[in-house]
C-alpha positions as CSV (number, residue, x, y, z in Angstrom):
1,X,-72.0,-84.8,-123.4
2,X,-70.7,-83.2,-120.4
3,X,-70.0,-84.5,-117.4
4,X,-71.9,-84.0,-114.0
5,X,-70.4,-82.2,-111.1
6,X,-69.0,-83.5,-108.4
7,X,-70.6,-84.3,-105.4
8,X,-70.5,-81.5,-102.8
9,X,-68.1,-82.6,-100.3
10,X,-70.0,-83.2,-96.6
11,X,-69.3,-82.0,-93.3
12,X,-66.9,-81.5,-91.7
13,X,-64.7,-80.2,-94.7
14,X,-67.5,-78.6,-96.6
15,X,-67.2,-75.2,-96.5
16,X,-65.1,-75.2,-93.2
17,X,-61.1,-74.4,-93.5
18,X,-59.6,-77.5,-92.1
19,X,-58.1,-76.7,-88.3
20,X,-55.4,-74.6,-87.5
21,X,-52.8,-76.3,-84.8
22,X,-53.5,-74.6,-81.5
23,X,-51.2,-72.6,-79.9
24,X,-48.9,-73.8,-76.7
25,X,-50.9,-73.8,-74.0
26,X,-49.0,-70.8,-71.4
27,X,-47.0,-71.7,-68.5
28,X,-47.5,-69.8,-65.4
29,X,-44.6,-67.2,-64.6
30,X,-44.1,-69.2,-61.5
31,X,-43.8,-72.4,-63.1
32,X,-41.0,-70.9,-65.9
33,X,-37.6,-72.4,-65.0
34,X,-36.2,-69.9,-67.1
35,X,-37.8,-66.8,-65.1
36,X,-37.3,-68.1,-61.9
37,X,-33.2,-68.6,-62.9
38,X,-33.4,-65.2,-63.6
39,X,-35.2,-63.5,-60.9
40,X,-33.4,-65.4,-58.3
41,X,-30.5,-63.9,-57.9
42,X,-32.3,-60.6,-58.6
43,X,-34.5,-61.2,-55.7
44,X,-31.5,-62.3,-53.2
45,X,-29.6,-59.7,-53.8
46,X,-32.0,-56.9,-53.7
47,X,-33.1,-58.4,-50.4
48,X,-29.5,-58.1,-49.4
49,X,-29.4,-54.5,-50.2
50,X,-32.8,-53.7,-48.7
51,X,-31.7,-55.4,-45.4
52,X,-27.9,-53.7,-45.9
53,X,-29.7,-50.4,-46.2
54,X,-31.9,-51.2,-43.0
55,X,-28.8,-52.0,-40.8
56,X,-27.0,-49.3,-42.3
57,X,-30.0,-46.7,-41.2
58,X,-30.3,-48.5,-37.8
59,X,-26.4,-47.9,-37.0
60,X,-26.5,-44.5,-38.6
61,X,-29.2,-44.0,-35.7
62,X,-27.8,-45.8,-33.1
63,X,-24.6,-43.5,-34.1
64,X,-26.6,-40.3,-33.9
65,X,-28.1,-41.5,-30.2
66,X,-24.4,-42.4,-29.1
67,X,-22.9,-39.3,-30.1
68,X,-25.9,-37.3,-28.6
69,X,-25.7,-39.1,-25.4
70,X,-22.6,-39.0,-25.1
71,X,-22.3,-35.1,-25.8
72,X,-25.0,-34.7,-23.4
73,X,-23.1,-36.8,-20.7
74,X,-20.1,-34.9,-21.6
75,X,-22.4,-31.4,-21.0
76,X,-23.3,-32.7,-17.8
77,X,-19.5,-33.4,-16.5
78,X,-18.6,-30.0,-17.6
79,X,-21.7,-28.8,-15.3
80,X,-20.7,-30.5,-12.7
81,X,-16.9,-29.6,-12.9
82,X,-18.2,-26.0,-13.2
83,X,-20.4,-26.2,-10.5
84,X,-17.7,-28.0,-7.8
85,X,-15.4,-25.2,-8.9
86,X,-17.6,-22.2,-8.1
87,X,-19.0,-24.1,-5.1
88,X,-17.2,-25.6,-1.8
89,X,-14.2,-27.4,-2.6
90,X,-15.7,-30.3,0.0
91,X,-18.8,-31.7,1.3
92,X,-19.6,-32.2,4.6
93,X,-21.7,-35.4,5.9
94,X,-23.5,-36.3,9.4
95,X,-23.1,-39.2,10.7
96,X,-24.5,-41.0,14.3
97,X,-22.3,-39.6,17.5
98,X,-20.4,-42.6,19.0
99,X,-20.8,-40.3,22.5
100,X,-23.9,-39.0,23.2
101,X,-25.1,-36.5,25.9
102,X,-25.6,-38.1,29.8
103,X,-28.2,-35.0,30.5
104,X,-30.0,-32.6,29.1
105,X,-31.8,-29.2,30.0
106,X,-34.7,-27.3,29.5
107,X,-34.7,-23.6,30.3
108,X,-38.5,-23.6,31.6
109,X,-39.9,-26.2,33.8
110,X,-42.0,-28.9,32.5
111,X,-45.5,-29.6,34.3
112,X,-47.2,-32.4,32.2
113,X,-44.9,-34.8,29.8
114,X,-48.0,-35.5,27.7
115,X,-47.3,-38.3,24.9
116,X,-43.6,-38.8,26.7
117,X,-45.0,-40.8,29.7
118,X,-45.5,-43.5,27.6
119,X,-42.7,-43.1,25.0
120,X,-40.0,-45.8,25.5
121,X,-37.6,-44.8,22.4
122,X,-35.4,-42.4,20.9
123,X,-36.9,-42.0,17.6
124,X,-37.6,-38.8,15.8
125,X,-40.6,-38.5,18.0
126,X,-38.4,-38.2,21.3
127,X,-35.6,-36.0,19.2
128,X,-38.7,-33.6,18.1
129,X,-39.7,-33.2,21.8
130,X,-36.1,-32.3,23.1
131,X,-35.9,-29.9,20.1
132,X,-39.3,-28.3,21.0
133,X,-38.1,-27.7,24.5
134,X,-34.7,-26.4,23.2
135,X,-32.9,-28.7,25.1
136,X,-29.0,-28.2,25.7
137,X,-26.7,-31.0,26.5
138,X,-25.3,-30.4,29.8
139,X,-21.2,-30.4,30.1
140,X,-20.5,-32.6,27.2
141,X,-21.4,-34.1,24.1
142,X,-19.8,-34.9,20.5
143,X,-20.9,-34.7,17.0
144,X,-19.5,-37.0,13.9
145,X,-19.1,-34.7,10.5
146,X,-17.5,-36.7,7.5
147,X,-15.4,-34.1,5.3
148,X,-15.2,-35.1,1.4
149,X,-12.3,-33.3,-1.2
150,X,-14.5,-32.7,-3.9
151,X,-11.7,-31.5,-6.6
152,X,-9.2,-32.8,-8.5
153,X,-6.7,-30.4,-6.5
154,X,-5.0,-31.3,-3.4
155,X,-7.3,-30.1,-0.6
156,X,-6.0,-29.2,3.0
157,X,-8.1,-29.3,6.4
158,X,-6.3,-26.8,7.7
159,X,-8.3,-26.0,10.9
160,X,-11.4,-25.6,13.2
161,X,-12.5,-22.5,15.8
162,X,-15.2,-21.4,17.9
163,X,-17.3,-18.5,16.2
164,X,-19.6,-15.9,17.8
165,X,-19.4,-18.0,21.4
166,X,-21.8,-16.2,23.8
167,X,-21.5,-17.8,27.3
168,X,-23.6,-14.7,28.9
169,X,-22.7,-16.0,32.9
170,X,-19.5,-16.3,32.7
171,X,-16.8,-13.3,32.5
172,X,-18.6,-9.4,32.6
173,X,-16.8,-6.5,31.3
174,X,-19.1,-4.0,33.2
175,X,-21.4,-4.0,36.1
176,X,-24.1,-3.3,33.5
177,X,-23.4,-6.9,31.8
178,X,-23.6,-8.3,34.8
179,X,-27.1,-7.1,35.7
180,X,-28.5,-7.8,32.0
181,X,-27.1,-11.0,31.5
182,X,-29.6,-13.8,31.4
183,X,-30.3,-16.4,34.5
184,X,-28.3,-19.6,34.1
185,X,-30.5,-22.4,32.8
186,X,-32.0,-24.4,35.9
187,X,-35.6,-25.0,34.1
188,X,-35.8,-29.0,33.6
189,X,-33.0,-31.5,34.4
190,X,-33.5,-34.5,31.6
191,X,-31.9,-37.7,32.3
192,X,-32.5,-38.9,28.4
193,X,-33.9,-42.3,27.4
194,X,-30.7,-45.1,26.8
195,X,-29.8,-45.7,23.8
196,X,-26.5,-47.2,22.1
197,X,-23.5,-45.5,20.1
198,X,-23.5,-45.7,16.3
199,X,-21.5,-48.6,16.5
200,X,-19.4,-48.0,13.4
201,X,-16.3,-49.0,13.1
202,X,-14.8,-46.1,10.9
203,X,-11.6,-44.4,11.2
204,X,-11.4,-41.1,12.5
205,X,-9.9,-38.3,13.9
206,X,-11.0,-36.9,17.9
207,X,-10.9,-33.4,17.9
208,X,-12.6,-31.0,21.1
209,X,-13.8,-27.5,22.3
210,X,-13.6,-26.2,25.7
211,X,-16.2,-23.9,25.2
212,X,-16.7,-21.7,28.1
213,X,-12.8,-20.8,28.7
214,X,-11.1,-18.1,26.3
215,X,-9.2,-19.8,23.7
216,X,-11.4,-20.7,20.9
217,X,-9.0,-23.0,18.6
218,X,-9.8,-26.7,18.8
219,X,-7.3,-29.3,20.1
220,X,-6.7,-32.8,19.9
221,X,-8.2,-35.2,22.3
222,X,-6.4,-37.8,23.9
223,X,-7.5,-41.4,22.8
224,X,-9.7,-43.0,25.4
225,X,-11.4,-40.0,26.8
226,X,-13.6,-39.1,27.8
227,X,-13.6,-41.4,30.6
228,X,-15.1,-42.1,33.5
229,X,-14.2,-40.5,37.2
230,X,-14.8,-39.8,40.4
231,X,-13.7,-36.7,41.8
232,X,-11.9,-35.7,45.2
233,X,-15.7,-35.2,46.4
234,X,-16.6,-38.1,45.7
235,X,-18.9,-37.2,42.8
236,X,-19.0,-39.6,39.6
237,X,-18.3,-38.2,36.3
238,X,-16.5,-37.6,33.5
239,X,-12.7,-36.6,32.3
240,X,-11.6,-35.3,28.4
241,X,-8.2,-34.4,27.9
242,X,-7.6,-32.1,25.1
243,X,-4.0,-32.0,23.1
244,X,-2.2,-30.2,20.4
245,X,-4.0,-27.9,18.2
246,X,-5.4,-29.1,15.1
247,X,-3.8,-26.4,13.3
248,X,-0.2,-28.1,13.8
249,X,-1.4,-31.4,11.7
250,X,-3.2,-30.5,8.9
251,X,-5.4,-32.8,6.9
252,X,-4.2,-33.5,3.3
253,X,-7.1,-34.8,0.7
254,X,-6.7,-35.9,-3.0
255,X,-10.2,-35.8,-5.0
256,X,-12.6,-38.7,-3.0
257,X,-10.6,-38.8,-0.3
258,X,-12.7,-38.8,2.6
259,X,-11.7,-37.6,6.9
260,X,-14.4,-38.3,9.7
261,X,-14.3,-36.2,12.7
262,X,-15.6,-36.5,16.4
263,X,-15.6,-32.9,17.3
264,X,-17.0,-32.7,21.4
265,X,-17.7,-29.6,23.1
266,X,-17.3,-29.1,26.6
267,X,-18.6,-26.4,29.1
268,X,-19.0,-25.3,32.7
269,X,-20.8,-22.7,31.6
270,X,-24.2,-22.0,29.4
271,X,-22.9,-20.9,26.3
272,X,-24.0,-20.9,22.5
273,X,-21.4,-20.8,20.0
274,X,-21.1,-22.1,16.1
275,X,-18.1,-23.9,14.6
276,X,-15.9,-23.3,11.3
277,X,-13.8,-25.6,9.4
278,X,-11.2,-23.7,7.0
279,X,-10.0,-25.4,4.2
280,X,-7.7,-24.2,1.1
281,X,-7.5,-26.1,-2.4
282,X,-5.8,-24.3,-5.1
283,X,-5.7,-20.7,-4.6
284,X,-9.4,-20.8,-2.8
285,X,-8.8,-19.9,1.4
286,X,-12.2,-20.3,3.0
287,X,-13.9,-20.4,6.5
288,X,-16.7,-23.0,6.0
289,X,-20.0,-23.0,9.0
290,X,-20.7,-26.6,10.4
291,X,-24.0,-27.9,11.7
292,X,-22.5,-29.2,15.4
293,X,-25.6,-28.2,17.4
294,X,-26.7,-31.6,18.8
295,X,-29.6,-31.6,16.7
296,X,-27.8,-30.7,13.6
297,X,-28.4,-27.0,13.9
298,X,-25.4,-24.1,13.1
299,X,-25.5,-22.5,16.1
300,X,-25.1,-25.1,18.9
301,X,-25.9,-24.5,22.6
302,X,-24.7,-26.1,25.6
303,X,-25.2,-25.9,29.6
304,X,-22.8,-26.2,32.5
305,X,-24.0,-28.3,35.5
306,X,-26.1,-26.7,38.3
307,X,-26.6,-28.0,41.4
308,X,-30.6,-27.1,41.5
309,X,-33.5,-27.4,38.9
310,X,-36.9,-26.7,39.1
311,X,-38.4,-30.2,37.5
312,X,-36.3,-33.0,36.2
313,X,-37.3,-35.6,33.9
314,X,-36.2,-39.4,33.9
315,X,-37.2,-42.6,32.5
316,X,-39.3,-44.8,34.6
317,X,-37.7,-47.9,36.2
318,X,-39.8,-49.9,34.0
319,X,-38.4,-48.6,30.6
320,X,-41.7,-47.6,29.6
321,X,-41.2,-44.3,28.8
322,X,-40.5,-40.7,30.8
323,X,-41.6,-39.5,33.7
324,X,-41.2,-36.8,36.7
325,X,-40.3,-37.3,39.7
326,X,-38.1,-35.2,42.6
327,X,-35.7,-32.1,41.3
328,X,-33.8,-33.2,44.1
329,X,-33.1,-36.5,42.8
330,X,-31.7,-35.2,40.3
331,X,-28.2,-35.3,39.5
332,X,-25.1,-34.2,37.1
333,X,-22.2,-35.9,36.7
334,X,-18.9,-33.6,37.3
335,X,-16.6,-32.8,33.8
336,X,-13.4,-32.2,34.1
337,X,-11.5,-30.4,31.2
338,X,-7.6,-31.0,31.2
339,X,-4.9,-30.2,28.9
340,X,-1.9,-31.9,27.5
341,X,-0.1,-29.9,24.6
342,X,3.1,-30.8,25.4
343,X,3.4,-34.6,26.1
344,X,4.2,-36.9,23.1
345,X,1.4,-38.1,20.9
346,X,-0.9,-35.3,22.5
C-alpha cells in the first residue's frame, strides 16, 4: 500500500526561495570617515598650492610692473639729463620787484581814462592798461630774476651787460642823427596807483645799469640805495650808488643751488636796451637774454625825466581810482647816479 504524499507546504516557503540577507545599506561619501581622512590632506594641500601659485603669479606681476616702472622712470631721468645738457645750464625765475617805479610815461597823450577812473588797484587789469599804452618807467626801477644751476657741474655767474642799448636823444654822431632821431617822450606823465613791495624776505644780490651813459657792464649797488634826497634845488628825489663790477665776484652754483638778483636800471635819458647774463658750466660759455623790461618783456624801455608833458595821470585823493588833472601839476622826482668802485665793500 503506498503512502500518500505530503502535504504541499503553504505560503510563504512554497515555491518561494527563502530570503537572501540584504546588502549594507551605502554610506554617503561625505559621511565615510575613511574618505574624508583621505581627502583631507589632499584638499589642504592642493589649496595650498593653488593659493602658492596665485601669490606666486601676483608677485611675478607685481615684478614685471616694478621693473617696467622703474625702467620707464629710469627712461625719463635719462631724458631729462639729456635734455638739461643740450639745453641752458640754468633757469631763470621772476619774482615781485621789492622797488617799484615812482612814475611812468606814455609817449601819446591820453584824452579819456575810460574803465581807469574807477579802477582802485594794481591787478592785471591796471598792468594791461600800462602795457597797452607802452608805458616806460621814468629814471628808475628794478626787476627780481632768481637764477637756478641746473647740472651736476659747477656753474659760474660770471656776468651781466647792456645789449643793443638805443637811447636815440642822447649822443649824435652826425648832424643827420640828430635831425632823425625821434622826440623825447613828453606824451602822458603817470603817477601809478600805490601799491607795496613783495615783501619777501629772500637773500639776494643788488646789482644796477646806468643806462643812458657809455659803459654798458653792470655794477654793484651800494646796500641801502636807492634812497631818498633832495637836491641843491631843492627838488625831492632819489640817489643809487653803483660799485664794483659784477665781473670781479663771480657767482659759483653746485646743482640746485639757487642766486636772486635785484638788477635796477637807471636813465636820464629815453633809452631801450635788453640785458644778458653769461654763465659757463663745464666747457659750455654762453650769453643768456633776460626778460628785465618792467613788464617782463626782453627788450626793456625806460625814460629820463622831462620837465613838460602834455596830460598826466594820477590817482584821485579818494583812492578810487585814476584820473586827469593839470600837466602842470605834474612832477618827477630828480635821480642821481653816483659811483663808488674804489671804496671797501663797494
Amino acid at each position: 500500500m503506498t503512502s500518500a504524499p505530503p502535504p504541499p507546504v503553504p505560503p510563504p516557503y512554497g515555491d518561494v526561495p527563502p530570503p537572501q540577507a540584504l546588502p549594507p545599506a551605502r554610506v554617503p561619501w561625505y559621511r565615510n570617515s575613511t574618505i574624508i581622512a583621505a581627502l583631507i590632506p589632499t584638499v589642504i594641500f592642493g589649496g595650498i598650492t593653488v593659493w602658492q601659485n596665485g601669490q606666486n603669479n601676483e608677485s611675478n606681476a607685481k615684478s614685471a610692473d616694478m621693473a617696467s616702472s622703474g625702467e620707464a622712470r629710469e627712461k625719463r631721468d635719462e631724458d631729462k639729463e639729456k635734455a638739461i645738457a643740450a639745453g641752458p645750464p640754468v633757469s631763470i625765475t621772476a619774482g615781485e620787484s621789492e622797488w617799484l617805479p615812482v612814475q611812468y610815461v606814455f609817449p601819446q597823450p591820453t584824452r579819456n581814462l575810460g574803465e581807469m577812473d574807477g579802477h582802485a588797484k594794481w591787478d592785471a587789469k591796471y598792468g594791461e592798461w600800462l602795457r597797452k599804452n607802452q608805458a616806460r618807467p621814468i629814471g628808475l626801477y628794478s626787476v627780481r630774476l632768481t637764477i637756478a644751476a641746473l647740472r651736476d657741474e659747477t656753474t659760474i655767474i660770471q656776468d651781466f651787460k647792456l645789449k643793443d642799448r638805443d637811447c636815440p636823444n642822447t649822443v649824435h654822431n652826425t648832424v643827420e642823427d640828430a635831425l632823425n632821431a625821434p622826440p623825447n617822450i613828453h606824451g602822458t606823465l603817470v603817477d601809478p596807483l600805490p601799491v607795496g613791495g613783495s615783501g619777501e624776505d629772500v637773500q639776494r644780490t643788488v646789482i644796477g645799469f646806468e643806462v643812458s651813459q657809455y659803459d654798458t657792464v653792470a655794477r654793484s649797488v651800494w646796500k641801502g640805495y636807492p634812497e631818498p634826497i633832495t637836491s641843491d634845488t631843492g627838488m625831492t628825489g632819489y640817489e643809487i650808488k653803483f660799485g664794483k663790477r659784477v665781473s670781479e665776484r663771480p657767482v659759483v652754483l653746485e646743482q640746485k643751488d639757487a642766486r636772486t638778483f635785484d638788477i635796477y636800471f637807471a636813465s636820464g635819458a629815453d633809452c631801450t636796451f635788453g640785458v644778458e647774463v653769461n654763465v659757463t658750466s663745464g666747457s659750455d660759455d654762453v650769453w643768456i637774454p633776460l626778460k628785465v623790461g618792467a613788464f617782463g618783456q626782453l627788450r626793456a624801455s625806460i625814460g629820463g625825466g622831462h620837465s613838460s608833458y602834455e596830460t598826466f595821470a594820477r590817482p584821485k585823493p579818494s583812492g578810487r581810482g585814476m584820473e586827469l588833472a593839470n600837466p602842470k601839476e605834474g612832477y618827477v622826482p630828480v635821480i642821481e647816479v653816483t659811483g663808488d668802485d674804489v671804496s671797501p665793500g663797494a
